[in-house]
DRENGUBA-235478 format. One record per atom (N, C-alpha, C): residue number from 1; residue in three letters; x, y, z. Coordinates in pm, 1 decimal, padded with zeros to 6 digits. Layout:
N
+-----+------+----------+----------+----------+
| seq | type |       xx |       yy |       zz |
+-----+------+----------+----------+----------+
| NUM |  ALA |        X |        Y |        Z |
...
+-----+------+----------+----------+----------+
***
This chain:
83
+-----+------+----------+----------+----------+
| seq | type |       xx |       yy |       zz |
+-----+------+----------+----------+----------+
|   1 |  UNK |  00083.1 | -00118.5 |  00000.0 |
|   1 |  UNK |  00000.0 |  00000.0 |  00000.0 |
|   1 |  UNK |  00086.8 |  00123.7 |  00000.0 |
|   2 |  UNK |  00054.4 |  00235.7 | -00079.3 |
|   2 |  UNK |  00126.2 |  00335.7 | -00091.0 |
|   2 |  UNK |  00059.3 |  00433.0 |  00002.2 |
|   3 |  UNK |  00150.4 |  00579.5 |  00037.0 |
|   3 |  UNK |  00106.2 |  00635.5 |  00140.1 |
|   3 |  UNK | -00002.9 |  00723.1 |  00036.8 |
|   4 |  UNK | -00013.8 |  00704.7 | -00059.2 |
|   4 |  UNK | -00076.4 |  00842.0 | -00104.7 |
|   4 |  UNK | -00219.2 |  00885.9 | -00100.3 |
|   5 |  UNK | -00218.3 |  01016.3 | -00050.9 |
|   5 |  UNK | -00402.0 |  01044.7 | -00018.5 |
|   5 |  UNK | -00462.3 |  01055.0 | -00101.4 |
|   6 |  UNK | -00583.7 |  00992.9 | -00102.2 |
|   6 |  UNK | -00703.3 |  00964.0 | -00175.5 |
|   6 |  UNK | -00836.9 |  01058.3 | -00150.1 |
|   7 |  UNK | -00802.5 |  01146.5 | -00224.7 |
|   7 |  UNK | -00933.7 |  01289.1 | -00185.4 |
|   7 |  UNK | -01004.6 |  01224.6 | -00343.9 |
|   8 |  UNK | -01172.9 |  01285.0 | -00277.8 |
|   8 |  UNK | -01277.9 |  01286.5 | -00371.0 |
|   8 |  UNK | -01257.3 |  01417.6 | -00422.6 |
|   9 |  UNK | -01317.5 |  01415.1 | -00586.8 |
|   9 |  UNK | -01278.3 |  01556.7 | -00644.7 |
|   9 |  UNK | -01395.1 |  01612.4 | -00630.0 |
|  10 |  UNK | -01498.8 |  01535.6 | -00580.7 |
|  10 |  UNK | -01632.3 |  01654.5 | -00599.7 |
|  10 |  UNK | -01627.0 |  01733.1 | -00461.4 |
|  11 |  UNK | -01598.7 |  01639.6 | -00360.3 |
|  11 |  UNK | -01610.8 |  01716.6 | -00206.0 |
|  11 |  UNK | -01482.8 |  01744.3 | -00182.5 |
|  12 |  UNK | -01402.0 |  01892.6 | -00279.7 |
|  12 |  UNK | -01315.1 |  01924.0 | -00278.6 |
|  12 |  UNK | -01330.0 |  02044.6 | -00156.8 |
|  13 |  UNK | -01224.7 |  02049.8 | -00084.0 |
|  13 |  UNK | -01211.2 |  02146.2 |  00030.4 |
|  13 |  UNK | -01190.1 |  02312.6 | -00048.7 |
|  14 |  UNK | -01237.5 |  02402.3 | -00037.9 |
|  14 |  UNK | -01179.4 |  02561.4 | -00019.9 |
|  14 |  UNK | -01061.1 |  02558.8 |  00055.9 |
|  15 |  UNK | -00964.1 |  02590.3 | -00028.8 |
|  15 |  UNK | -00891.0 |  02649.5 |  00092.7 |
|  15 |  UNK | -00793.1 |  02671.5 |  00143.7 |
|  16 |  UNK | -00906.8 |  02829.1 |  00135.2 |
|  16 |  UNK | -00905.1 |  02939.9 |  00181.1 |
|  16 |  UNK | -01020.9 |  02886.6 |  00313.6 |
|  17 |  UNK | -01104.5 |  02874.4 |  00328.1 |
|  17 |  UNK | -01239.5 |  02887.7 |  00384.0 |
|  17 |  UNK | -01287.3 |  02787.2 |  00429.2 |
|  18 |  UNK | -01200.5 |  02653.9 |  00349.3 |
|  18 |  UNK | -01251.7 |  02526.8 |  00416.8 |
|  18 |  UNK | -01403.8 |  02474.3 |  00399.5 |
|  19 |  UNK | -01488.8 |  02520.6 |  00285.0 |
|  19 |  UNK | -01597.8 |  02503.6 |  00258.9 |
|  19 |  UNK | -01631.5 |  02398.1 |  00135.2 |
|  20 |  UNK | -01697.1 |  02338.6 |  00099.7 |
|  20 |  UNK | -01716.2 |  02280.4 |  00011.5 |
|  20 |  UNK | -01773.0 |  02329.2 | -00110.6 |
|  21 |  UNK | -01660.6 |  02303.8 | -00232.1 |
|  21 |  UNK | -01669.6 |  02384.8 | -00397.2 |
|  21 |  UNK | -01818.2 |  02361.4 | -00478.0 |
|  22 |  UNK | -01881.9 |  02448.3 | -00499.5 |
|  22 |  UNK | -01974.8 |  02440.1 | -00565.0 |
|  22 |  UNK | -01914.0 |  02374.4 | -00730.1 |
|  23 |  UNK | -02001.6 |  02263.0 | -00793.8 |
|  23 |  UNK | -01946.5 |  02206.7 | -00895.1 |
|  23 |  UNK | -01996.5 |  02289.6 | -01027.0 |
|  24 |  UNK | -02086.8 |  02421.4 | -01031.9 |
|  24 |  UNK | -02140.8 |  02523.8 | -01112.6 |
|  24 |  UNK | -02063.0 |  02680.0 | -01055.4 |
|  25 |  UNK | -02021.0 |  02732.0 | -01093.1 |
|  25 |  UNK | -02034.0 |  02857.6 | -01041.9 |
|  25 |  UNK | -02131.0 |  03009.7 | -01058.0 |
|  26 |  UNK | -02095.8 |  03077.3 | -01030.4 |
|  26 |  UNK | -02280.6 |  03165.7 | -01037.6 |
|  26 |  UNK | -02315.4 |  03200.7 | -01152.1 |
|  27 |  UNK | -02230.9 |  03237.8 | -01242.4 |
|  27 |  UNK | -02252.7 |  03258.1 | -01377.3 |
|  27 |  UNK | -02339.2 |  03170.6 | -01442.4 |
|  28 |  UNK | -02272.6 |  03023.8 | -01402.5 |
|  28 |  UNK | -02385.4 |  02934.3 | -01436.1 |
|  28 |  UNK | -02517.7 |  02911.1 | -01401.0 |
|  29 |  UNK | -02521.8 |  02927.2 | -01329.5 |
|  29 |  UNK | -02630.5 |  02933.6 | -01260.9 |
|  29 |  UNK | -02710.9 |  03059.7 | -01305.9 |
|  30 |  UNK | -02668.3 |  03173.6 | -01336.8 |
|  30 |  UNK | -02723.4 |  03316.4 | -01366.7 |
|  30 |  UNK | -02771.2 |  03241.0 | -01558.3 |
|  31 |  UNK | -02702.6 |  03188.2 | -01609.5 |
|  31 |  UNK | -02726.6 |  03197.6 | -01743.0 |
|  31 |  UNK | -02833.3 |  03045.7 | -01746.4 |
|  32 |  UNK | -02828.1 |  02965.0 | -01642.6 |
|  32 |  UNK | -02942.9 |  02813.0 | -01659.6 |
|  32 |  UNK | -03053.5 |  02915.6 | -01629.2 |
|  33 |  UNK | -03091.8 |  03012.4 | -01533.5 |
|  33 |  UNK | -03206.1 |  03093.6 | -01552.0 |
|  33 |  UNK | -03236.3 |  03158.4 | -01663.7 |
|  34 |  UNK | -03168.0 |  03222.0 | -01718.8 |
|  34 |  UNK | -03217.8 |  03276.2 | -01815.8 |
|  34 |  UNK | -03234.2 |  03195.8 | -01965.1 |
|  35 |  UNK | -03170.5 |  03109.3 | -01926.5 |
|  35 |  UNK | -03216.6 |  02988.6 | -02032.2 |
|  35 |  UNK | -03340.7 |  02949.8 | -02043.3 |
|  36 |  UNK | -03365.0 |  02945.7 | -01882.7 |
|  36 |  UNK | -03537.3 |  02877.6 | -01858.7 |
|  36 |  UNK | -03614.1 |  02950.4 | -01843.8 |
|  37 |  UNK | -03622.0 |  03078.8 | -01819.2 |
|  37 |  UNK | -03635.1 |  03197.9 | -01837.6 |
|  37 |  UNK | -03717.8 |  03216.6 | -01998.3 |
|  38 |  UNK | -03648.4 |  03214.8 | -02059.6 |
|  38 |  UNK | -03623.4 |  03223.7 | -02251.8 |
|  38 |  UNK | -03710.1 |  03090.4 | -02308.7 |
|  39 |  UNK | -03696.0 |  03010.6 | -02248.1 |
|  39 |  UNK | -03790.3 |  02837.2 | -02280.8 |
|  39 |  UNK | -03890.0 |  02849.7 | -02253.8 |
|  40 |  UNK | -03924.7 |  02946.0 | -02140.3 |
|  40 |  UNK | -04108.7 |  02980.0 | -02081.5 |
|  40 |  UNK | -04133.0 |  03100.9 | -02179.1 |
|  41 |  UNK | -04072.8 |  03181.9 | -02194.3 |
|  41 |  UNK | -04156.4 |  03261.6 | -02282.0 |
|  41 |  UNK | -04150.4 |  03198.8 | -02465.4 |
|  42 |  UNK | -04092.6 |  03139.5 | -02493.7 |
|  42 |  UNK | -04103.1 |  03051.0 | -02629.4 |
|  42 |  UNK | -04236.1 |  02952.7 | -02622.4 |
|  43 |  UNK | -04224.6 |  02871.3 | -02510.2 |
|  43 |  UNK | -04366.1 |  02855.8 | -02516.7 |
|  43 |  UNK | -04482.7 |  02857.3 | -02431.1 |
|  44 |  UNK | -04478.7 |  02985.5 | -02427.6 |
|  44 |  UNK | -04516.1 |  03114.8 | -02412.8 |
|  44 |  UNK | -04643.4 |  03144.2 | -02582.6 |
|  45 |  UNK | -04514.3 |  03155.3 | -02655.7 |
|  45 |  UNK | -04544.4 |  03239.7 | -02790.0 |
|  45 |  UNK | -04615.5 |  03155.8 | -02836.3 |
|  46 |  UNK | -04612.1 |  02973.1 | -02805.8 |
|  46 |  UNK | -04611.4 |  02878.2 | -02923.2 |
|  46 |  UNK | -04764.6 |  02845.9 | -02843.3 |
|  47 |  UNK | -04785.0 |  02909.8 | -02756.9 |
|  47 |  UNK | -04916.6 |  02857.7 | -02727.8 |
|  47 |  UNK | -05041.8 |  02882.9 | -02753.2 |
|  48 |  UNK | -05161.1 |  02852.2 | -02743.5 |
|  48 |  UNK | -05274.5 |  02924.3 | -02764.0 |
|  48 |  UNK | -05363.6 |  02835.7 | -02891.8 |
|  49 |  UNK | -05494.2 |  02844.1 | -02923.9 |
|  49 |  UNK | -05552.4 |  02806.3 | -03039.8 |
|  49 |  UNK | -05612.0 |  02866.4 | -03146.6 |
|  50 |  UNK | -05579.8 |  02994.6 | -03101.4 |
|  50 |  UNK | -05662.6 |  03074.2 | -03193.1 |
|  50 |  UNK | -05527.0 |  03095.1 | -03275.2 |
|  51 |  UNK | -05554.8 |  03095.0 | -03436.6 |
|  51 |  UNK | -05465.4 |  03167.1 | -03523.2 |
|  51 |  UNK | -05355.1 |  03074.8 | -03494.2 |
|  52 |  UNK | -05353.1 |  02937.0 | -03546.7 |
|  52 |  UNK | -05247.5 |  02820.2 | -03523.6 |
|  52 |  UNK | -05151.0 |  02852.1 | -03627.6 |
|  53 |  UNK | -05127.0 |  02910.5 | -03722.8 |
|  53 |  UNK | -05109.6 |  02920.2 | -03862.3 |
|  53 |  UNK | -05020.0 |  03073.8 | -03856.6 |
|  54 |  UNK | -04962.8 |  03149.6 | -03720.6 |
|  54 |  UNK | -04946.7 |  03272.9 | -03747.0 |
|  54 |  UNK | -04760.9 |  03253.4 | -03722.6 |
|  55 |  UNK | -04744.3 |  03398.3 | -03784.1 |
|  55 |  UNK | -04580.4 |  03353.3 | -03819.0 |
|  55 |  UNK | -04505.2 |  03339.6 | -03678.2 |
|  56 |  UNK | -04599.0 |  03396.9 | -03526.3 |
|  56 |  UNK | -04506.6 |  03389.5 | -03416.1 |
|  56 |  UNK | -04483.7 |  03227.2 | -03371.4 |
|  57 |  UNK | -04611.2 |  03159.6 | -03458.0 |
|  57 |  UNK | -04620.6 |  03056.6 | -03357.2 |
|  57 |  UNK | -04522.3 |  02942.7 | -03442.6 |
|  58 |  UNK | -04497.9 |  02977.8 | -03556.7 |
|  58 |  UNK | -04457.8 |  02874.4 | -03634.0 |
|  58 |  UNK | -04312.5 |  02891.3 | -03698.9 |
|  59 |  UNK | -04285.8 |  03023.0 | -03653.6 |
|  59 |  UNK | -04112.8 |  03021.0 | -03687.0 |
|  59 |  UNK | -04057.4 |  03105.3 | -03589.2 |
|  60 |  UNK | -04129.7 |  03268.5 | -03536.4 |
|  60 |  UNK | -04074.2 |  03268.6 | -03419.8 |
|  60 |  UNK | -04033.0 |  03233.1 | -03230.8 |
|  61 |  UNK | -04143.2 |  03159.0 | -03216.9 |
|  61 |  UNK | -04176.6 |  03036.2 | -03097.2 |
|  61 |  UNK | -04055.7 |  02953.2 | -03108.2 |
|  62 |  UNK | -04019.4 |  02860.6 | -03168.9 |
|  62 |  UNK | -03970.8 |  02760.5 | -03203.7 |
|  62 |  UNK | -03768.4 |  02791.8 | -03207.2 |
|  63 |  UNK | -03785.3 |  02937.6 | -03283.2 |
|  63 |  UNK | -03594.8 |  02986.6 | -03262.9 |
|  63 |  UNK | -03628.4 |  03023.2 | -03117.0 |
|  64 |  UNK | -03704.1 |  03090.5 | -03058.0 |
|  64 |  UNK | -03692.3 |  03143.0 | -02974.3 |
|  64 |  UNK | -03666.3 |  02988.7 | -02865.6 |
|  65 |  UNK | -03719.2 |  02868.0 | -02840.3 |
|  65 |  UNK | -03709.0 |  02775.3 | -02743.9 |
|  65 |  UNK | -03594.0 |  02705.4 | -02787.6 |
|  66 |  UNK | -03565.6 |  02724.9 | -02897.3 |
|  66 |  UNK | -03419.4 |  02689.9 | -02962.4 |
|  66 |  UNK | -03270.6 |  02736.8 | -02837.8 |
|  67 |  UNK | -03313.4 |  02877.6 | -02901.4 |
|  67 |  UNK | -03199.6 |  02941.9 | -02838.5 |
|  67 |  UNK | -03224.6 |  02934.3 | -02670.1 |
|  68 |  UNK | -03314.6 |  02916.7 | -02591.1 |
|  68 |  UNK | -03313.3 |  02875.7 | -02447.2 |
|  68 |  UNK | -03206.7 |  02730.0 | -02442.1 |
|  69 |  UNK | -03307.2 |  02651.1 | -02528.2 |
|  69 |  UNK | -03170.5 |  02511.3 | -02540.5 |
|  69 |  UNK | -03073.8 |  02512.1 | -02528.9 |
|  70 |  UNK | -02967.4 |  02640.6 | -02639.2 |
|  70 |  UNK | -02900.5 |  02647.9 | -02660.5 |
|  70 |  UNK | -02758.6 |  02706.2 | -02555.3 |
|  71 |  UNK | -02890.0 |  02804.7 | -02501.0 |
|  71 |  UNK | -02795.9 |  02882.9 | -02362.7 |
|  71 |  UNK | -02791.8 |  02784.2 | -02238.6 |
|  72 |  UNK | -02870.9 |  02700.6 | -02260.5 |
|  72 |  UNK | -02879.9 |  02548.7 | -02159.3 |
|  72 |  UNK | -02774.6 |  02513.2 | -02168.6 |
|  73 |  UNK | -02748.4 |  02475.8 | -02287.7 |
|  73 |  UNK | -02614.3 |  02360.3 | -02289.2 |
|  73 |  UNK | -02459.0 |  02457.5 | -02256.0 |
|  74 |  UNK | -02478.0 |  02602.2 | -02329.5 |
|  74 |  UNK | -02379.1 |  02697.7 | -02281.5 |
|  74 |  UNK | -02358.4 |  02679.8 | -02126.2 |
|  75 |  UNK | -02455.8 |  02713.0 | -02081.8 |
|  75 |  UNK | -02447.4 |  02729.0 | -01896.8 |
|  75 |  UNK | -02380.9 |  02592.1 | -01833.9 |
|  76 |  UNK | -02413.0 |  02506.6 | -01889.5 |
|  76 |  UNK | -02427.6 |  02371.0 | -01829.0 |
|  76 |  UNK | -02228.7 |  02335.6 | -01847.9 |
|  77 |  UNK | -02184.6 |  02392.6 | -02016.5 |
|  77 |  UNK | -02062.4 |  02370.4 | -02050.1 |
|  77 |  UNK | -01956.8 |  02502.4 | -02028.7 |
|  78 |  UNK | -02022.0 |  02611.3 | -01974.8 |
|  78 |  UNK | -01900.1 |  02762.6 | -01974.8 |
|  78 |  UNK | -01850.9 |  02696.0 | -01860.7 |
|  79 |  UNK | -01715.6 |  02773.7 | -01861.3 |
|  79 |  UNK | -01548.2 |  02707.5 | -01757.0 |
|  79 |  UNK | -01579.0 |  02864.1 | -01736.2 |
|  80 |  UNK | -01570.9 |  02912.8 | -01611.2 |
|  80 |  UNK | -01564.1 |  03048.8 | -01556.8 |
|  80 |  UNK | -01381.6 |  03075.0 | -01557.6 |
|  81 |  UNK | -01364.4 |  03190.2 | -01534.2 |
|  81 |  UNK | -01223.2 |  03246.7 | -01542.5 |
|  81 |  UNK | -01155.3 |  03178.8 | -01423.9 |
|  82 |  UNK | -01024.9 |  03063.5 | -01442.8 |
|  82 |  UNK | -00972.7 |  03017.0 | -01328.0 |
|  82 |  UNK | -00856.8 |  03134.7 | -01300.6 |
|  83 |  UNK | -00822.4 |  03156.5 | -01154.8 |
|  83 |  UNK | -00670.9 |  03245.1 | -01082.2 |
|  83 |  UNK | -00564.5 |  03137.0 | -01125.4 |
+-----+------+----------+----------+----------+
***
């Protein structure tokens, strides 16, 4: 057996502070809101029965829940600025 320590990388220590590392940082977290944020008002747009046939519901609804997706997967994959 070797002496070497065996730390978990998720329940990584601070430290500075000795606290346990959030595995998102706030940015992320600031941009998964506004992702979901952007996905409720897309459909939002795409909803309703009257006038099924109108250009919000059928091309702008649809980029619009797009691009929520899209800032999803951004948030989920941005690396914040490491020191």
């Amino acid at each position: 057996m070797s002496n070497k320590q065996i730390t978990n990388p998720i329940a990584k220590k601070d430290a500075l502070n000795n606290k346990p590392q959030m595995v998102f940082g706030t940015i992320n977290y600031i941009l998964l809101g506004a992702s979901l944020l952007i996905l409720i008002v897309g459909f939002a747009l795409m909803s309703g029965t009257t006038d099924i046939y109108s250009s919000t519901k059928i091309t702008i609804a649809p980029i619009v829940v797009m691009l929520g997706f899209a800032l999803g997967i951004v948030s989920i994959f941005y690396k914040g600025k490491t020191n």
